[in-house]
C-alpha beads as a LAMMPS data file, in Angstrom:
LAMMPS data file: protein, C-alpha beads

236 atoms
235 bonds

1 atom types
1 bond types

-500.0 500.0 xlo xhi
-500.0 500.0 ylo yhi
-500.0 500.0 zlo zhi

Masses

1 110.0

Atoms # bond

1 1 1 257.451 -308.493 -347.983
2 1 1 254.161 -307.409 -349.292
3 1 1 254.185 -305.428 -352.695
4 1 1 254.656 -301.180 -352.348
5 1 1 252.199 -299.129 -352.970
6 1 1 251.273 -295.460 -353.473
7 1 1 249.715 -293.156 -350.548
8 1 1 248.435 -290.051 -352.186
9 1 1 246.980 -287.016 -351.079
10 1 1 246.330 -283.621 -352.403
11 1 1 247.305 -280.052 -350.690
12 1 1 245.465 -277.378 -352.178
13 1 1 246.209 -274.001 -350.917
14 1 1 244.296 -270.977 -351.633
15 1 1 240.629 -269.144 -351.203
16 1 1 237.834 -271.913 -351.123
17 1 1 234.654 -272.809 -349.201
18 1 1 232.254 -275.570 -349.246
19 1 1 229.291 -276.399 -347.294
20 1 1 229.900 -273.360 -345.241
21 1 1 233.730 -274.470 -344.307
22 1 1 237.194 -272.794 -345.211
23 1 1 239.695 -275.535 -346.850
24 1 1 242.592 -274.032 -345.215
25 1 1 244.857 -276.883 -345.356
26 1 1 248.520 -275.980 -344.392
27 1 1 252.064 -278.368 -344.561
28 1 1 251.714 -279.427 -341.574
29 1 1 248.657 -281.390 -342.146
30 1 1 250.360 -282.960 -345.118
31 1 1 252.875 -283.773 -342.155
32 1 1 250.396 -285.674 -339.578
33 1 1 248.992 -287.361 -342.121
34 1 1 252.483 -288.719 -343.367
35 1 1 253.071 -289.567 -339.771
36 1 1 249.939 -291.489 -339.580
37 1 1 250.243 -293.694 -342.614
38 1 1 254.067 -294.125 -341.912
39 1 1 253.424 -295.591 -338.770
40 1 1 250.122 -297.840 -339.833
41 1 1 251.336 -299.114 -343.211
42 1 1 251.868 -302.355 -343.325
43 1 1 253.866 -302.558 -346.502
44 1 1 256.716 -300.221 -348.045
45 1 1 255.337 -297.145 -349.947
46 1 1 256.173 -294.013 -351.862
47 1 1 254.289 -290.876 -350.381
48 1 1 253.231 -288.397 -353.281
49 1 1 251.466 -284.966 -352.589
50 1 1 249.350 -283.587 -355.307
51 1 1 249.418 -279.690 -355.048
52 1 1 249.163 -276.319 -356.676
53 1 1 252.530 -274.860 -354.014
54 1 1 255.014 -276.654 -355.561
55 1 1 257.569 -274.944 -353.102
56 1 1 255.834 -275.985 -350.201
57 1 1 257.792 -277.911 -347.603
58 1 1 256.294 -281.440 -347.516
59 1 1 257.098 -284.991 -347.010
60 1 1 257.232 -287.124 -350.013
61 1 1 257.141 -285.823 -354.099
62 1 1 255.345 -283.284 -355.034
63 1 1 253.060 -283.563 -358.304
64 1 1 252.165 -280.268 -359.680
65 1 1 248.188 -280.534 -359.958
66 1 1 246.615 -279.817 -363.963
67 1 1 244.581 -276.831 -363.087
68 1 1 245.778 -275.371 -359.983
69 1 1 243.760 -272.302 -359.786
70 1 1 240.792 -273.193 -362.408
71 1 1 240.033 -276.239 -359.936
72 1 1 239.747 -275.079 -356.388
73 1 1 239.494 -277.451 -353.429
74 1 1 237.959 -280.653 -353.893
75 1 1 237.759 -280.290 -357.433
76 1 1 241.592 -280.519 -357.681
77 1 1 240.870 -284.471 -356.967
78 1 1 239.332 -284.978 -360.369
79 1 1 243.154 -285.142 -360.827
80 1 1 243.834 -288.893 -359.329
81 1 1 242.186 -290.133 -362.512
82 1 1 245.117 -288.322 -364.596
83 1 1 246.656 -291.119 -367.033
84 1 1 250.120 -289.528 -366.021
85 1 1 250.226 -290.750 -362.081
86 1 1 252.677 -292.865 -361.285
87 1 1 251.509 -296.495 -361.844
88 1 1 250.596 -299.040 -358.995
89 1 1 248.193 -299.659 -356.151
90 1 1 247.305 -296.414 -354.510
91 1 1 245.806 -295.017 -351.405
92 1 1 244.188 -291.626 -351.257
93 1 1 243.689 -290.010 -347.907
94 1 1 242.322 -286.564 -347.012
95 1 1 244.499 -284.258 -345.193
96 1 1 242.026 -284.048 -342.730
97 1 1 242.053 -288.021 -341.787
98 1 1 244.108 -290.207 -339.329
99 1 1 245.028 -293.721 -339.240
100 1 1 244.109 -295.316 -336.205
101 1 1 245.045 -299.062 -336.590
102 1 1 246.849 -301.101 -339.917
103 1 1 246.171 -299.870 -343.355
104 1 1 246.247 -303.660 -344.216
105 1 1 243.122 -304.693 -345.036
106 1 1 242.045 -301.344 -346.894
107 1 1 245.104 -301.617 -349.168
108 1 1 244.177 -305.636 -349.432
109 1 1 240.615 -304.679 -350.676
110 1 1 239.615 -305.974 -354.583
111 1 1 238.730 -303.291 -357.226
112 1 1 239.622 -300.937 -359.445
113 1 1 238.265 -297.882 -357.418
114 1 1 236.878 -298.084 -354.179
115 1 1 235.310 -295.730 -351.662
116 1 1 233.070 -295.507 -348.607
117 1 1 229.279 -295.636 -349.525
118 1 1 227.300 -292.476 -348.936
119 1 1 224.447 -291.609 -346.285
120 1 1 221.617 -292.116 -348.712
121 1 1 220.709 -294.513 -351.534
122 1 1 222.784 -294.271 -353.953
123 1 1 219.794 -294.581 -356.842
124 1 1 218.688 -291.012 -355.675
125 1 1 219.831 -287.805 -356.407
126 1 1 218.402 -284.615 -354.828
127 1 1 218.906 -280.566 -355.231
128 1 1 221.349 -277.974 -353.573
129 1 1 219.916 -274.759 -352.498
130 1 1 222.544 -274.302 -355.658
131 1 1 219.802 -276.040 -357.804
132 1 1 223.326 -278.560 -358.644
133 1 1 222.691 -282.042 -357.896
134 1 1 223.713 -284.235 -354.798
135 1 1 224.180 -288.168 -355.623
136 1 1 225.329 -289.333 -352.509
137 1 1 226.658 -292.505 -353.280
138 1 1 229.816 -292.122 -351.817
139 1 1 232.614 -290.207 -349.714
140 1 1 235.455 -290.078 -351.544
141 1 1 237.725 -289.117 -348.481
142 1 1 239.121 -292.330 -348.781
143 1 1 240.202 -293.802 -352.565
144 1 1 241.770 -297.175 -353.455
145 1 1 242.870 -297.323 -357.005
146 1 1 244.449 -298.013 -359.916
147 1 1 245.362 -294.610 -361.545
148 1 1 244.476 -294.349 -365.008
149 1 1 241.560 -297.197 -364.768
150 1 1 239.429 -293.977 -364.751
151 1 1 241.399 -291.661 -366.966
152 1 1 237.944 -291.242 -368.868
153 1 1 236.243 -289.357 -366.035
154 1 1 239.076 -286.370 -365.645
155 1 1 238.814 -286.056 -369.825
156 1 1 235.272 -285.434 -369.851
157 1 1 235.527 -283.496 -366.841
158 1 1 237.908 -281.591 -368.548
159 1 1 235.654 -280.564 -371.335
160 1 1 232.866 -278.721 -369.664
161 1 1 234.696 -278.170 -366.201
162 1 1 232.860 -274.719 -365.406
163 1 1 229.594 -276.425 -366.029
164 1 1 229.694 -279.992 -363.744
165 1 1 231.066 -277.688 -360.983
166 1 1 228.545 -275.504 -361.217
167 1 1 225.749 -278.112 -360.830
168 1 1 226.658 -280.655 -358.746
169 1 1 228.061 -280.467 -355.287
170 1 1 231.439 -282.033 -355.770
171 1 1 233.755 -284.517 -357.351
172 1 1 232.274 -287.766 -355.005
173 1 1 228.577 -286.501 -356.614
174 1 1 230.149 -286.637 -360.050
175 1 1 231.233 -290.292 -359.638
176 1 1 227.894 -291.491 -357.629
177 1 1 226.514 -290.683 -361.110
178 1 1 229.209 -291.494 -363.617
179 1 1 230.048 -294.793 -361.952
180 1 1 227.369 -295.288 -359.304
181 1 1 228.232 -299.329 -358.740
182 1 1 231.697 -299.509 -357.715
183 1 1 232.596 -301.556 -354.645
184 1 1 232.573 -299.912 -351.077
185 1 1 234.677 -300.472 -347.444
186 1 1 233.295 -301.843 -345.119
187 1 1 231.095 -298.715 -343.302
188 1 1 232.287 -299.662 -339.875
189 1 1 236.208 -299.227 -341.095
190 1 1 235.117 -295.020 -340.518
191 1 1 235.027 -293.033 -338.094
192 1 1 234.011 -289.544 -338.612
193 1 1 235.575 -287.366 -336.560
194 1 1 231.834 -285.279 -336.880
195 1 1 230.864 -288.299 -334.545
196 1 1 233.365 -287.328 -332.360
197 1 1 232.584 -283.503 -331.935
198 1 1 229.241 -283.814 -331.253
199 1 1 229.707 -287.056 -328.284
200 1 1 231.157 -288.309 -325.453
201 1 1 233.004 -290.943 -327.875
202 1 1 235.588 -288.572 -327.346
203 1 1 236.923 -290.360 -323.909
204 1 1 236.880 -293.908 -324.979
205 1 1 238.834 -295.636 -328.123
206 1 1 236.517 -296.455 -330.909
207 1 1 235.833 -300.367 -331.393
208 1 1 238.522 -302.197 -332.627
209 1 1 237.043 -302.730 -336.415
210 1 1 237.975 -298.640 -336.735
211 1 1 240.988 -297.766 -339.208
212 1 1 240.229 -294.387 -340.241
213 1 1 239.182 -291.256 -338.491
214 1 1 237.884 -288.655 -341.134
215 1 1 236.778 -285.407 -341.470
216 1 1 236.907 -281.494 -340.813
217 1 1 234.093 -280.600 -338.429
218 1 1 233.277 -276.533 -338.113
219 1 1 235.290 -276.198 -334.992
220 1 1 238.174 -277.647 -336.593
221 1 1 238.821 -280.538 -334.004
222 1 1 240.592 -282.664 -336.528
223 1 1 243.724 -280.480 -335.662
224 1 1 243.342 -280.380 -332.120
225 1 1 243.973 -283.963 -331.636
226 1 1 245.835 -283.651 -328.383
227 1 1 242.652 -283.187 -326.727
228 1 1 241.522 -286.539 -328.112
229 1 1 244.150 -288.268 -325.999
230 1 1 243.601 -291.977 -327.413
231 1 1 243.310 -290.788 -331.534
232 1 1 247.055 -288.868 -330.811
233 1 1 248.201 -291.635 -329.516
234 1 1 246.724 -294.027 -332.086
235 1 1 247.355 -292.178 -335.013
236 1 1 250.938 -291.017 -334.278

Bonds

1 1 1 2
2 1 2 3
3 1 3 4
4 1 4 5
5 1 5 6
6 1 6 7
7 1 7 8
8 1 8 9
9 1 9 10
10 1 10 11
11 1 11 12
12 1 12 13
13 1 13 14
14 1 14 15
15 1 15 16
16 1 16 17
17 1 17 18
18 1 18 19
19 1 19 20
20 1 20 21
21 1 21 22
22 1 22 23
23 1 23 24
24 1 24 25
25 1 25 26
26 1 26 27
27 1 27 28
28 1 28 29
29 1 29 30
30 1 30 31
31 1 31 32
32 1 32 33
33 1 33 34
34 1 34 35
35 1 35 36
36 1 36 37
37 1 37 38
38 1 38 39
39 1 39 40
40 1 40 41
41 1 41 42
42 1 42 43
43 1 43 44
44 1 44 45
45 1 45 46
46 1 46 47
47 1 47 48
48 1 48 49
49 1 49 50
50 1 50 51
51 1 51 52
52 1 52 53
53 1 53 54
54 1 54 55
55 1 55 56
56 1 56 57
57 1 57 58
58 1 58 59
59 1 59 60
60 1 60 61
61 1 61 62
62 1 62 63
63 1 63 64
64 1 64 65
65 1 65 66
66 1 66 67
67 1 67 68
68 1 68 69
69 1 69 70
70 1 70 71
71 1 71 72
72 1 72 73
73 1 73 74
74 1 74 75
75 1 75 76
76 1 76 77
77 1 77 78
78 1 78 79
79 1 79 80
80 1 80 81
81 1 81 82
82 1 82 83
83 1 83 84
84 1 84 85
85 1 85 86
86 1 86 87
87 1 87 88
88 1 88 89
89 1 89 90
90 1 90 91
91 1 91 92
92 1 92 93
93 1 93 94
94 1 94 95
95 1 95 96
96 1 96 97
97 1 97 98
98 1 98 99
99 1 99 100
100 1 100 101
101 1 101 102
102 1 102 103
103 1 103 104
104 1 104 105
105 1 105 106
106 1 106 107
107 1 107 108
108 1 108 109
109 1 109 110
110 1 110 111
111 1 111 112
112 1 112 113
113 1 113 114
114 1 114 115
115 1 115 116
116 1 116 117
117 1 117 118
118 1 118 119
119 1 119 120
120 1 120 121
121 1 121 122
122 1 122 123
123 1 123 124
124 1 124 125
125 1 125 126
126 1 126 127
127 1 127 128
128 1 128 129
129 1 129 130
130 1 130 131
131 1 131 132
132 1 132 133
133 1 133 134
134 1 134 135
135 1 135 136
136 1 136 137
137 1 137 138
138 1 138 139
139 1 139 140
140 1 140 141
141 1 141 142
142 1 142 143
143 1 143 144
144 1 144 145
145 1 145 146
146 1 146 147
147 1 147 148
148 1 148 149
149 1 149 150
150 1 150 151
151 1 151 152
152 1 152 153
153 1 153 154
154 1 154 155
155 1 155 156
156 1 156 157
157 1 157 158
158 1 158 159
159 1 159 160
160 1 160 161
161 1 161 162
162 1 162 163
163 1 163 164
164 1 164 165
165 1 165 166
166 1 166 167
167 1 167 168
168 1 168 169
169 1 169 170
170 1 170 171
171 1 171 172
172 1 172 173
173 1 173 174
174 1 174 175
175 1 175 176
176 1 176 177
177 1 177 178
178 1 178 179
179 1 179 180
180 1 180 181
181 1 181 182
182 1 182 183
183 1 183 184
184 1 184 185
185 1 185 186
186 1 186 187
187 1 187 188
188 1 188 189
189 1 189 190
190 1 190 191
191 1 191 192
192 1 192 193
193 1 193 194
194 1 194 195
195 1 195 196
196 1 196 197
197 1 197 198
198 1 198 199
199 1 199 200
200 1 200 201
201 1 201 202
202 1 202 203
203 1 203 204
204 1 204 205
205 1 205 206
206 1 206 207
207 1 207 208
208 1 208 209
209 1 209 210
210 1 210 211
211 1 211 212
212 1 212 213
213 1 213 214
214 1 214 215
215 1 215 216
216 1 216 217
217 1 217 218
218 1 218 219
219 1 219 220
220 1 220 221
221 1 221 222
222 1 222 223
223 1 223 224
224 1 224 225
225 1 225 226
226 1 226 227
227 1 227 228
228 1 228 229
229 1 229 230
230 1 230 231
231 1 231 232
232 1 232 233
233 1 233 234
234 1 234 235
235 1 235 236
């Protein structure tokens, strides 16, 4: 039997928008996505939900987040590189992503951190309407790790807070500039469900390379996954 690991994922609940989009996450995401990696894990693992409702009805153990209100939305994921996590391999998922086929070779993959590369070179950085910075090097909707390895980026986070979330876009921009050479998935292990909104992709099953659907596109489809009959199907 292969070794456990952690599947994490943070549920942040209260008044937040970015890039024009409400993160209204509710328990029943945490639920489908609990559903999803329970039935595409290969290996035995312990399910933990990071969160600022720590009476909120979810699968798994609840972790009460550091700054639940000072670090709204995706900022609350500057927590996974907390020294205090519990130890071991770990997956971090979205709430807004589905497992389509095994988990295996993602959870196989070597390095300390690892995400999917960005749209845009990763050497280039360019300004928000915000004037804050975007360094796209990666999408951090998807996070292999070894928690603590990185303890150094949620301390000096920690120390000017108000100021790196005020000029640059998010936590994935912080670490395309921090640590802009860390290894990345294969791109074609993605889907993004953005794809999927805007094609006729919706009809036939994505090639067989696909393990995770991502994303929250503006009409919320990533919900609405009964009218996606093969991803329901797939993912649950």
């Amino acid at each position: 039997m292969k070794k456990k690991v952690n599947i994490m994922c943070i549920y942040w609940t209260g008044e937040f928008s970015g890039d024009f989009r409400k993160r209204d996450f509710s328990p029943n995401d945490v639920i489908r996505l609990h559903q999803s990696v329970s039935k595409h894990c290969d290996r035995p693992f312990d399910f933990y939900v990071l969160t600022n409702d720590m009476n909120c009805d979810v699968p798994g153990t609840k972790i009460q987040l550091s700054h639940p209100e000072e670090w709204p939305g995706w900022w609350a994921k500057i927590d996974l590189h907390r020294s205090d996590l519990p130890p071991g391999r770990t997956l971090y998922m979205d709430l807004d992503s589905h497992a389509i086929r095994s988990l295996g070779p993602i959870l196989d993959f070597e390095g300390d951190l690892v995400m999917f590369a960005g749209r845009r070179d990763k050497n280039k950085k360019s300004p928000t309407k915000t004037d804050g910075w975007v360094v796209d090097c990666y999408q951090a909707a998807t996070m292999l790790f070894d928690p603590g390895k990185f303890s150094w980026i949620y301390d000096k986070f920690s120390q000017d807070a108000e100021y790196y979330m005020e000029h640059y876009r998010s936590d994935q921009d912080i670490m395309g500039e921090w640590i802009p050479d860390q290894p990345v998935f294969p791109d074609y292990w993605m889907l993004k469900m953005h794809f999927l909104a805007k094609s006729n992709a919706l009809r036939t099953t994505p090639p067989g390379r696909v393990i995770i659907v991502t994303g929250q596109p503006r009409n919320g489809l990533f919900r609405r996954t009964h009218e996606i009959k093969w991803l329901e199907k797939m993912a649950r």
